[in-house]
C-alpha positions in Angstrom: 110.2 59.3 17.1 113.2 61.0 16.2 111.4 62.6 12.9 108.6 64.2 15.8 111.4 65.4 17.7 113.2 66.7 14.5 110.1 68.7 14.1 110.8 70.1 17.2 113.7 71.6 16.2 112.4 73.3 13.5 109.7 74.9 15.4 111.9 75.8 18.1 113.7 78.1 15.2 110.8 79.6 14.0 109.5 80.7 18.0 107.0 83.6 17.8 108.4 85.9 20.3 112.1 87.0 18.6 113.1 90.5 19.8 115.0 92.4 17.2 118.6 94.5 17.8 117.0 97.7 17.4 114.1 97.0 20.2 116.7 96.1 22.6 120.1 94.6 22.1 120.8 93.1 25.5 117.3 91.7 24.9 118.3 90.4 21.7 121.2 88.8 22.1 119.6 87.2 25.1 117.3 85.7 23.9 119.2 83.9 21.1 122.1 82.5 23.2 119.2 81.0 25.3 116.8 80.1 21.8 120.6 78.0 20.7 120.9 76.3 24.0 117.5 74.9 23.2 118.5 74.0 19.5 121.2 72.5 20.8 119.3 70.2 23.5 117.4 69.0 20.7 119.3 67.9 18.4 121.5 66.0 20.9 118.7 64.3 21.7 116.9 63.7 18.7 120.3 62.5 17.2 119.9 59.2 19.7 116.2 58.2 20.4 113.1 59.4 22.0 112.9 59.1 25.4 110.8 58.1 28.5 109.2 61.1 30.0 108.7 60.1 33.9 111.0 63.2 34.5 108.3 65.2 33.0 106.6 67.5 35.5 104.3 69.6 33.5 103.3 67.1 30.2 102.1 63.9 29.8 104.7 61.5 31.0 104.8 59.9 28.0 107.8 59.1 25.5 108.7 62.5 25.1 111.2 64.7 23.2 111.6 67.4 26.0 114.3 67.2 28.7 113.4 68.5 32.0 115.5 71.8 31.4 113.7 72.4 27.9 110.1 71.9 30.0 111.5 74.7 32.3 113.0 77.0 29.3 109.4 76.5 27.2 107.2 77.0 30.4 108.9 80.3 30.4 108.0 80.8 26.8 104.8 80.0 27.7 104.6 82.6 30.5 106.3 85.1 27.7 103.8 84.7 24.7 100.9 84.8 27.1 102.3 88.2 28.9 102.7 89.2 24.9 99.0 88.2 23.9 97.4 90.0 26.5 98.9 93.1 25.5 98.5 92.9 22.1 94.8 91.7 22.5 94.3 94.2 24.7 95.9 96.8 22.5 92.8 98.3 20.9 90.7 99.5 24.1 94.4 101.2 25.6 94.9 102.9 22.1 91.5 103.8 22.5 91.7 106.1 26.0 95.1 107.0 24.6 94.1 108.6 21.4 90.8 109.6 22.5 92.6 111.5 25.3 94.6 112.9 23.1 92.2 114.2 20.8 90.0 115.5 23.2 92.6 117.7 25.4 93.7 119.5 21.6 90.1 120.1 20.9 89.4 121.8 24.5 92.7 123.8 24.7 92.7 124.8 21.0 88.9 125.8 21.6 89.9 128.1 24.8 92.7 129.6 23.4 90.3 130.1 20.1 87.8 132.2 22.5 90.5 134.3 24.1 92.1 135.5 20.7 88.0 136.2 19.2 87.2 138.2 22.7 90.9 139.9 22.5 90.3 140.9 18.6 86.7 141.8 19.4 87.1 144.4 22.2 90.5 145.7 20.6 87.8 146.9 17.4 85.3 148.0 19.5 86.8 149.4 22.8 90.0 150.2 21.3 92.5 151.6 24.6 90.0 151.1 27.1 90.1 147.7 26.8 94.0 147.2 26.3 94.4 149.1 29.6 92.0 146.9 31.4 92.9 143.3 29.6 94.4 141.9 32.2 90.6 141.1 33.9 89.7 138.9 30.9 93.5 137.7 30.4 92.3 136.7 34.6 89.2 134.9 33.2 90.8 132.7 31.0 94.0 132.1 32.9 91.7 130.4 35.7 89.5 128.8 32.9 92.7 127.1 32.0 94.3 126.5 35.7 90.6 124.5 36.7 90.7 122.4 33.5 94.1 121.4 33.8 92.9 120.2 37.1 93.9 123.3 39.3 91.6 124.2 42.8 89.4 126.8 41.4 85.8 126.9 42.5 84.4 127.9 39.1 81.3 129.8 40.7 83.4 132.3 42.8 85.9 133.0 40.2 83.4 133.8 37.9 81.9 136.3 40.9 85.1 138.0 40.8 86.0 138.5 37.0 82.1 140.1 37.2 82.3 142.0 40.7 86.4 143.4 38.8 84.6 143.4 35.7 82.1 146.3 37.8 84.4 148.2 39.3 86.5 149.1 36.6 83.1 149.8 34.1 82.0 151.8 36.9 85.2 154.4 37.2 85.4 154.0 33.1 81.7 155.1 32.8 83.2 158.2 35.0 85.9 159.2 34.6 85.8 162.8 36.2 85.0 161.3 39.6 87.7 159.1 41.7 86.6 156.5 44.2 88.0 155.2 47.2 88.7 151.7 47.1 85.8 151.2 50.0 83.6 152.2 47.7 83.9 149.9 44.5 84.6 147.2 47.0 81.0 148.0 48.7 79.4 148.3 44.5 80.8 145.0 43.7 79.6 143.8 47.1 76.2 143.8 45.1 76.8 143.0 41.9 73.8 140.2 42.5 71.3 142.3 43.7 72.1 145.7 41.4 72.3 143.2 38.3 74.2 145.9 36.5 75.3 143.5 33.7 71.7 142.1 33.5 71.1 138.5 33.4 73.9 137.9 31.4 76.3 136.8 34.2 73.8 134.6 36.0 73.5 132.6 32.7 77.2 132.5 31.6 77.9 131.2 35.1 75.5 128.2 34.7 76.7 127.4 31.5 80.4 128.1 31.7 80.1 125.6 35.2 78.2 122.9 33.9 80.2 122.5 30.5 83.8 123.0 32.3 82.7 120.7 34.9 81.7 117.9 32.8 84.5 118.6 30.0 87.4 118.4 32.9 85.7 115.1 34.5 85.4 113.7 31.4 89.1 114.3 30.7 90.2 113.0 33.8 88.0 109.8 33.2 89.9 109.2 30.1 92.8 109.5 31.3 91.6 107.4 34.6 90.3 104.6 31.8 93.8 104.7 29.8 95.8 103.9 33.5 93.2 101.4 34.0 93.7 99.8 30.5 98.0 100.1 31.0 98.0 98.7 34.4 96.2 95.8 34.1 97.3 94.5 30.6 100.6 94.1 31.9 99.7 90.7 33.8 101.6 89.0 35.7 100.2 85.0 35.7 101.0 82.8 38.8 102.7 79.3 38.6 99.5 77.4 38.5 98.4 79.6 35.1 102.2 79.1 33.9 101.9 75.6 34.3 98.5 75.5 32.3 99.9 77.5 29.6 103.2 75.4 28.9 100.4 72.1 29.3 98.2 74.1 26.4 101.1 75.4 24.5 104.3 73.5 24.1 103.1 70.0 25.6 101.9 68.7 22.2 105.4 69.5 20.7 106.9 67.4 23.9 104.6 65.0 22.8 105.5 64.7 18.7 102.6 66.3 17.8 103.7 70.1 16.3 100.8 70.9 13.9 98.2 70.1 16.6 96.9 72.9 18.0 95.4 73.3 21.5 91.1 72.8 21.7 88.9 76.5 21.6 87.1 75.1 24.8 89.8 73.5 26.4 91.8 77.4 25.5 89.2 78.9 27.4 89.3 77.4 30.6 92.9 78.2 30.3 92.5 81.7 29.7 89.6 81.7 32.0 92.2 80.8 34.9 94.8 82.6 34.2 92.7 86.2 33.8 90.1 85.1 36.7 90.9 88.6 38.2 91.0 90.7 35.6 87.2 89.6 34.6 86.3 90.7 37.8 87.4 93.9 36.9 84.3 94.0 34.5 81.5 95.0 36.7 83.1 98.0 37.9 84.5 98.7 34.1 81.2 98.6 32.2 79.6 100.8 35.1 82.2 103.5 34.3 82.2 103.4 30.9 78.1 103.9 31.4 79.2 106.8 33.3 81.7 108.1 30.7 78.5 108.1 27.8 76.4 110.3 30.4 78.8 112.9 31.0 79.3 112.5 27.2 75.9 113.4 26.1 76.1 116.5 28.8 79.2 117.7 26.3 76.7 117.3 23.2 73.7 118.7 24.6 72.6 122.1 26.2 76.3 122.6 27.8 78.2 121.8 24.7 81.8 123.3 25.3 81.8 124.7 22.3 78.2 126.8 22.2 79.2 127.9 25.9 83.1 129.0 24.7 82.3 130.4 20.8 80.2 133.1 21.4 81.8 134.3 25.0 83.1 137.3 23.4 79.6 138.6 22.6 78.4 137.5 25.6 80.5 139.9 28.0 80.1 142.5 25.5 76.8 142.4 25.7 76.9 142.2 29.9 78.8 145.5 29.3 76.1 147.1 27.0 74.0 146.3 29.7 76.2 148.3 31.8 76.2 150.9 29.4 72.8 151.8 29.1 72.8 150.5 25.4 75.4 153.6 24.3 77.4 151.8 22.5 76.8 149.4 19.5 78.9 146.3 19.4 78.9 144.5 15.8 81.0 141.2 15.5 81.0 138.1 14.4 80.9 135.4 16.9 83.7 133.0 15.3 83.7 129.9 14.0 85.9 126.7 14.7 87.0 124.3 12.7 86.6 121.5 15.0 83.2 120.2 15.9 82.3 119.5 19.8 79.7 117.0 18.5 81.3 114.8 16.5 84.4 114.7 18.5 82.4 113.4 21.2 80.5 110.9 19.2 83.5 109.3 17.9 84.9 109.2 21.5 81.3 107.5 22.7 82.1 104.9 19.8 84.9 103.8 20.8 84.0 103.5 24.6 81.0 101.5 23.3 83.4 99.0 22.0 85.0 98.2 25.0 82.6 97.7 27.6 82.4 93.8 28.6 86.1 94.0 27.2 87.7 92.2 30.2 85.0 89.3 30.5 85.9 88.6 26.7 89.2 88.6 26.7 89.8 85.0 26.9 87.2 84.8 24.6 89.2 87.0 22.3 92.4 85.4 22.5 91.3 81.5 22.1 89.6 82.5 19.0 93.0 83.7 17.9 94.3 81.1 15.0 97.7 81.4 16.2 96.4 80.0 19.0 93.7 77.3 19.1 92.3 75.2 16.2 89.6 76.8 16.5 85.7 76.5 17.4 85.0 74.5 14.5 87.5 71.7 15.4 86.9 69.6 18.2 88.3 66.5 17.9 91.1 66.7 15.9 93.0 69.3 19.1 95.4 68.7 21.5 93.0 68.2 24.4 95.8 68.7 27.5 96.8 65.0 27.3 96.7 63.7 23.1 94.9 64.8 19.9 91.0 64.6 20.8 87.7 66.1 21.7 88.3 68.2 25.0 85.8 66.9 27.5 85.5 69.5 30.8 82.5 72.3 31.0 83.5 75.5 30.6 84.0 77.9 33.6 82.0 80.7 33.9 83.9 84.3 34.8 85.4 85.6 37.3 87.3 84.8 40.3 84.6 82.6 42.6 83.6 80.2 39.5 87.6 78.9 39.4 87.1 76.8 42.1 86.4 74.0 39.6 88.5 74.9 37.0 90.1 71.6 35.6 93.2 73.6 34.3 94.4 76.4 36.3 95.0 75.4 40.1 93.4 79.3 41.2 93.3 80.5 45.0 89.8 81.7 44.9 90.4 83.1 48.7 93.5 85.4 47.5 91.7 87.8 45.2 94.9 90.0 43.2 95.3 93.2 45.4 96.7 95.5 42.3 93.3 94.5 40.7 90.9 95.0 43.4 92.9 98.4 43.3 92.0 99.2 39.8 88.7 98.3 40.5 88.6 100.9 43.4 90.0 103.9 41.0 87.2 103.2 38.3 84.7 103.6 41.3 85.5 106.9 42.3 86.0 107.9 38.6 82.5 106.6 38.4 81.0 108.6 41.4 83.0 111.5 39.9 81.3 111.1 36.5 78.0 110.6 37.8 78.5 114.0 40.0 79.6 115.5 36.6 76.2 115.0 34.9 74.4 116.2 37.8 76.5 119.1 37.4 78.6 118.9 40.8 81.7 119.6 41.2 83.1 116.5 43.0 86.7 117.3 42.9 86.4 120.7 44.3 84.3 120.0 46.7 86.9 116.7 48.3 89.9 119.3 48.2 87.7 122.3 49.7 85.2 122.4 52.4 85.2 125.3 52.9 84.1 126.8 49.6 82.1 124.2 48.3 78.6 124.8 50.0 75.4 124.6 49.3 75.4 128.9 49.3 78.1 129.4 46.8 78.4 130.4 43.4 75.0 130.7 41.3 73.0 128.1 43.3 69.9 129.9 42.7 67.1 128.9 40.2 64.8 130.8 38.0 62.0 130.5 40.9 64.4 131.4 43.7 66.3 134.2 42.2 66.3 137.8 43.3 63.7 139.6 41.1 65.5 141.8 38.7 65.4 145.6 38.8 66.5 148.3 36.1 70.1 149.2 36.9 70.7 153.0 36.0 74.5 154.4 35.4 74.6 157.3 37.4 77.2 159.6 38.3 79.1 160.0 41.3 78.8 163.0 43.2 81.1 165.6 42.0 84.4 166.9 43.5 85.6 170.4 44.4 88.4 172.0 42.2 91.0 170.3 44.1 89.5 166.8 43.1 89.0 165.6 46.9 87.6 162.1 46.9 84.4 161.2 47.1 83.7 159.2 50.3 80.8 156.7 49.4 79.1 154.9 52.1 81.5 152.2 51.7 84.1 154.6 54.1 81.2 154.4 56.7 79.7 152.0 59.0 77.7 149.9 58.0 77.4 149.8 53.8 74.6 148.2 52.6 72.1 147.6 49.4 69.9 150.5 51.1 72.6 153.2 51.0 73.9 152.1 47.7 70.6 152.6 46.1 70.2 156.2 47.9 73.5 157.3 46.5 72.4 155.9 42.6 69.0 157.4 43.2 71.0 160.9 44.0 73.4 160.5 41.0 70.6 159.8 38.7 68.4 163.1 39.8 71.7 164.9 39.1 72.2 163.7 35.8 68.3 164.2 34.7 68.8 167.7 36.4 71.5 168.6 34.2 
């Protein structure tokens, strides 16, 4: 007896959890005053005989080596190495939202900022002054670009309308020059940018890419970061009495008991586990669901919306919308750019690593019984501590989840209390979910919770090929002239009642003029 209990002692000096000075000092020191109070239990035991163990409240109460104090210190242990597993079992699928996060957010800002610098060095060659005069409209652009992906109220389709309908006005009094308009009057030309399709097709396309890709990029982004909260939060467990009572049984009993090299049964580790992490396998429904969610949005980012075909090539884009404008006049050479990073196989890493942790919750217990620090392992059956000596452990195993406890020969669970800060998890990885799902249908969900009033079924480019206005040949006209004094011109815009009509009576007039000349 007093050789099993010796043993004891010596695994009591080796204990697996031993925080060093520079993690945390207090913690440290802590932990070693109370790691010799249990030394020194032992030993004053072990130095007289082994002793009855009726006072035992957790082991078998059996000739024992454990005081009631030490059964109270270790049950804490317990609760400690368990708290300690989790998190490092758990370790991979945070790291994995964490890094991916990480990695994804550089790629997207380095990719926008990218496209503002190859637009900027684009239109400096070919528009030289006029362009640094009017910068500030494409500095706009990507400014609000920015603001929605970092998760800013900007409804995508309407700012878009604006940098176009600024974007008009400002071609329209550079295209000429000798003619100044009132302010009612490039306020009534942008009023149909639409309908006069001055830019051609080119903004109606741009907006259905730009709003698709940033709308599925910043949902995706968020669901990371939603999925590495997720991950944080519920890793850091908290076990009740009943699971801390089943974890010093599993764990410290069979050194109680004399028996230090046995380890605890896989099957009888798993119904442990099973117990003890009953809510957080409930979580798995609603995690698997969202990580299905995050692959959709995933493929959007890879396919026809790829960030990166939308963003590259912008700079030609616009120029080519203001060619358009131009009647062709000017001929815009440039290259479209070239990143280093890859949208695609960032994104296919990132859909690897979600693979790997759907079902993660379900299998954690799984995960950490087959853990040979822990259990002896599958193989072993009889030669285990079994809860009560060294033998085959008998019970069925539970099946997940909260409900399927009721049974469970280990863990005393409250199937009727499910854990409130889980059931809240679960919420937040359902509305990521609807979010995502949304994001590949290409809605908008977050604008459209923060703003009614904007988010209608009429706004932005909701039309379709079949549905659109039919396109007509916009002509750059003049305005008509001023006297020697330079009076302004007084468009319709300055009178009642400016419409299409009127518009195209004033560009029919300006264009006679100029084939007159």
């Amino acid at each position: 007896g007093v050789s099993m209990c010796w043993a004891l002692w010596l695994f009591c000096s080796k204990l697996p959890w031993q925080p060093t000075k520079t993690e945390n000092p207090c913690c440290f020191f802590f932990f070693w005053f109370w790691h010799i109070s249990i030394i020194f239990q032992i030993f004053l035991i072990s130095s007289f005989i082994v002793i009855p163990g009726e006072h035992l409240r957790i082991c078998p109460q059996e000739y024992t080596c454990c005081t009631s104090e030490m059964e109270d210190k270790l049950s804490q242990q317990s609760k400690l190495e368990f708290e300690n597993l989790v998190e490092e079992t758990s370790h991979f699928v945070r790291t994995t939202f964490v890094s991916r996060h990480k990695k994804f957010d550089e790629f997207f800002r380095e990719l926008l900022e990218n496209a503002e610098r190859s637009l900027n060095d684009m239109f400096v060659r070919t528009y030289g002054m006029l362009y640094m005069q009017n910068s500030e409209v494409f500095q706009d652009l990507f400014a609000e670009l920015k603001r929605y992906y970092t998760g800013g109220n900007v409804n995508l389709e309407e700012m878009l309308n604006d940098f176009w309908a600024r974007l008009l006005e400002r071609m329209f009094q550079l295209i000429n020059p000798q003619y100044h308009f009132s302010e009612d009057y490039l306020e009534c030309v942008s009023k149909y940018t639409d309908q006069l399709k001055p830019f051609g097709d080119v903004p109606r396309k741009l907006k259905v890419q730009v709003t698709r890709a940033f709308i599925a990029a910043r949902t995706f982004v968020q669901g990371l970061t939603v999925g590495r909260e997720v991950a944080n939060r519920v890793s850091k467990v908290s076990p009740t009495p009943g699971c801390i009572r089943a974890l010093m049984k599993m764990l410290y009993c069979p050194y109680c008991r004399g028996l230090p090299t046995v380890k605890p049964c896989n099957n009888y580790c798993l119904n442990v586990m099973k117990g003890c992490l009953a809510n957080q396998a409930d979580l798995d429904t609603e995690w698997n669901l969202f990580i299905d969610a995050m692959l959709l949005v995933a493929e959007r980012l890879e396919g026809p919306f790829n960030i990166e075909s939308v963003m590259d090539p912008i700079d030609v884009k616009i120029s080519e919308a203001i060619m358009n404008m131009q009647e062709n006049s000017m001929q815009v050479s440039g290259d479209q750019g070239s990143l280093t990073l890859m949208a695609d196989s960032s994104v296919t890493d990132i859909k690897e690593k979600l693979k790997l942790s759907k079902k993660f919750w379900s299998t954690l217990p799984y995960t950490i019984c087959k853990d040979e620090r822990v259990t002896a392992g599958p193989s072993v059956e009889e030669d285990c501590w079994n809860g009560h000596t060294k033998a085959r452990y008998l019970p069925e195993i539970m099946n997940d989840g909260l409900t399927n406890q009721i049974n469970n020969p280990e863990v005393d669970v409250d199937i009727t209390r499910p854990d409130t800060f889980i059931r809240q998890q679960i919420m937040a990885l359902r509305v990521m979910t609807n979010k995502l799902k949304n994001a590949y249908n290409g809605n908008d969900v977050n604008f459209q919770d923060t703003s009614d009033e904007s988010s209608g079924s009429g706004s932005g480019s909701g039309c379709t090929d079949d549905i659109c206005p039919t396109e007509f040949d916009f002509v750059t006209t003049e305005a008509p002239p001023v006297d020697s004094d330079r009076r302004e011109v007084e468009a319709s815009a300055t009178q009642p009642g400016c419409s299409l009509q009127t518009l195209l009576l004033i560009f029919l007039s300006l264009l006679l003029q100029r084939q007159w000349r």
